[in-house]
C-alpha positions as CSV (number, residue, x, y, z in Angstrom):
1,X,0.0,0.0,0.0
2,X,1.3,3.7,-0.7
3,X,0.8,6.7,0.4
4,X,1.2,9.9,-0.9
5,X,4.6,10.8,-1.6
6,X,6.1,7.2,-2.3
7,X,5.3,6.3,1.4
8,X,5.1,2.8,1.9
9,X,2.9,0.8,4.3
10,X,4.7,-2.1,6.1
11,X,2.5,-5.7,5.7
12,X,2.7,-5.3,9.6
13,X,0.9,-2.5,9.8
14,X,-1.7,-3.2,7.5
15,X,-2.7,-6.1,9.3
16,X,-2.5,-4.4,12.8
17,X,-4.9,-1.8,10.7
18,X,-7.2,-4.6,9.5
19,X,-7.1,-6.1,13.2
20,X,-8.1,-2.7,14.4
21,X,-10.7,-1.9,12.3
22,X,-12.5,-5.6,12.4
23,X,-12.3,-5.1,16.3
24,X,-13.8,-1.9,16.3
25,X,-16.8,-3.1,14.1
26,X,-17.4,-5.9,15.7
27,X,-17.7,-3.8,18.8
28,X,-20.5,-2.3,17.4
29,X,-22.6,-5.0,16.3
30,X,-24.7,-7.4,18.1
31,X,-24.1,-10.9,19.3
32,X,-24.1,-13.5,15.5
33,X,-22.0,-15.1,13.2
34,X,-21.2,-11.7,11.6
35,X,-19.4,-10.2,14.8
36,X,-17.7,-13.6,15.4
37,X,-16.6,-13.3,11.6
38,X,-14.9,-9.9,12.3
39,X,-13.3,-11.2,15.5
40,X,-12.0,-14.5,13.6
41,X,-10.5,-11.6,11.0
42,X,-9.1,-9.6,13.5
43,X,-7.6,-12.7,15.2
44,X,-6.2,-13.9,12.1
45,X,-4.7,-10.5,11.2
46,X,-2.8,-10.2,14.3
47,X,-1.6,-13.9,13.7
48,X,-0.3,-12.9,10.1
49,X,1.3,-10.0,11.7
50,X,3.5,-12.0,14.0
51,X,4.6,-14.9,11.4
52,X,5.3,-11.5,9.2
53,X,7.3,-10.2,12.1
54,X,9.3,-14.1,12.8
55,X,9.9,-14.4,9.2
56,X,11.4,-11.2,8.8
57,X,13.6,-11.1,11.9
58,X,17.1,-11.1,11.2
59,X,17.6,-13.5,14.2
60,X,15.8,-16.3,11.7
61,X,18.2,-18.1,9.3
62,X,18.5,-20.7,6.0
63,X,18.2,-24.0,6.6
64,X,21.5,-25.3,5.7
């Protein structure tokens, strides 16, 4: 994702932003399958996130 003047969006962040936003709905709506959808989103955005983060850590290294 970019923003205006070449700014670039990590993948962290647009899941963290996905997360949010699915949380914040969900909030708003009543007990269902709908709200449980946007909490199983959210859930699974944060989850990305965090294999995103691993993946990319220079701590992790080639199988050799």
């Amino acid at each position: 994702m970019r923003y205006a003047f070449g700014q670039t969006v990590s993948p962290q962040d647009q899941l963290s932003k996905v997360a949010q936003e699915s949380r914040e709905r969900a909030k708003t709506m009543p007990a269902g399958k709908e709200r449980e959808e946007l909490q199983r989103k959210a859930s699974q955005a944060d989850t990305a996130a965090r294999i995103d983060e691993w993946v990319n850590s220079p701590g992790l290294r080639r199988p050799t």
